[in-house]
C-alpha atoms as one frame of an Amber mdcrd trajectory, in Angstrom:
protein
  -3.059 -57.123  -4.056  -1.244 -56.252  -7.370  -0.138 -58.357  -9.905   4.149
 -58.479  -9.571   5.932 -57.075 -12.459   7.529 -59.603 -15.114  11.036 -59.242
 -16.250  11.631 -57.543 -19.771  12.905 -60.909 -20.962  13.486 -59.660 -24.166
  16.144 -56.664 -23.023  17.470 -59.727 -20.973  17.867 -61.696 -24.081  19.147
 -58.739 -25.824  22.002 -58.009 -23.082  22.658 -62.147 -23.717  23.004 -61.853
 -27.359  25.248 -58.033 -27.029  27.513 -60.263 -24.876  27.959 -63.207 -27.083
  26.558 -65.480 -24.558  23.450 -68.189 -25.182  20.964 -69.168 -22.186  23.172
 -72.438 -21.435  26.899 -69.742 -20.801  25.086 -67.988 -18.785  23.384 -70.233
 -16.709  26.803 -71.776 -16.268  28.601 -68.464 -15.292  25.710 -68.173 -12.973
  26.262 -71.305 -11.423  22.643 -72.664 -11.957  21.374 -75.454 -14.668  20.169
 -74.667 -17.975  16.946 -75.619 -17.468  15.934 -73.679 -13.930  17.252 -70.324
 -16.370  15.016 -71.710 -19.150  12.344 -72.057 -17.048  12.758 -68.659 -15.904
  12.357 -67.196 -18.870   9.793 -69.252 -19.965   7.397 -67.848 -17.065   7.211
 -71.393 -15.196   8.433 -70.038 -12.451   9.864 -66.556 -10.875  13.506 -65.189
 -10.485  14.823 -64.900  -7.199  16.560 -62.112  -5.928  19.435 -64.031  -5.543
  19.461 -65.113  -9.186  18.771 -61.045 -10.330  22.212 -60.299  -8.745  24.208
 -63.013 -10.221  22.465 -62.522 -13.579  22.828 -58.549 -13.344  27.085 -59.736
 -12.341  26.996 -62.021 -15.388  25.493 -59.356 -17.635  27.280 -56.561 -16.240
  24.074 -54.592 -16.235  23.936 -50.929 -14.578  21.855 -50.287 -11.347  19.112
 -48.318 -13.960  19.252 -51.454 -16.171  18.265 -53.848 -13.751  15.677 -51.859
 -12.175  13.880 -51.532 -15.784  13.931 -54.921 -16.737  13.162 -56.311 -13.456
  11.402 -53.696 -11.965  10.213 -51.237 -14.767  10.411 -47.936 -15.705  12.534
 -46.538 -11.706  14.367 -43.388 -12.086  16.760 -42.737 -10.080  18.632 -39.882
  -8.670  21.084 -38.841  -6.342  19.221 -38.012  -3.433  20.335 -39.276  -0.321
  18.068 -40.444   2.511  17.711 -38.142   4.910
């Protein structure tokens, strides 16, 4: 079984700073407390997919930004699925 990918915590933090915002705005836009986000991106515990969404909405990040922080390196295309 592999190991699951960690977030790219520091692009996250980057997007945070681009927007203005500190951990404590956007935990508050995201409707969460300060301290589950801090403990989020201190590695005590895992995002949810939930929180990846409303994050992502907060942060306004593209569909290839949030696969490569919270995914990795995804490319991806316009193929549809046939």
């Amino acid at each position: 079984m592999s190991a699951a990918k960690t977030p790219d915590l520091d692009a996250l933090k980057k997007k945070i700073s681009n927007k203005g915002m500190h951990i404590s705005d956007v935990a508050e836009a995201m409707g969460i407390d300060k301290a589950v986000l801090r403990s989020r991106f201190d590695g005590d515990s895992e995002f949810m997919v939930s929180e990846i969404y409303r994050l992502a909405d907060v942060l306004e990040l593209s569909d290839a930004e949030k696969c490569s922080i919270f995914f990795g390196k995804v490319e991806l295309n316009s193929t549809k699925w046939k």
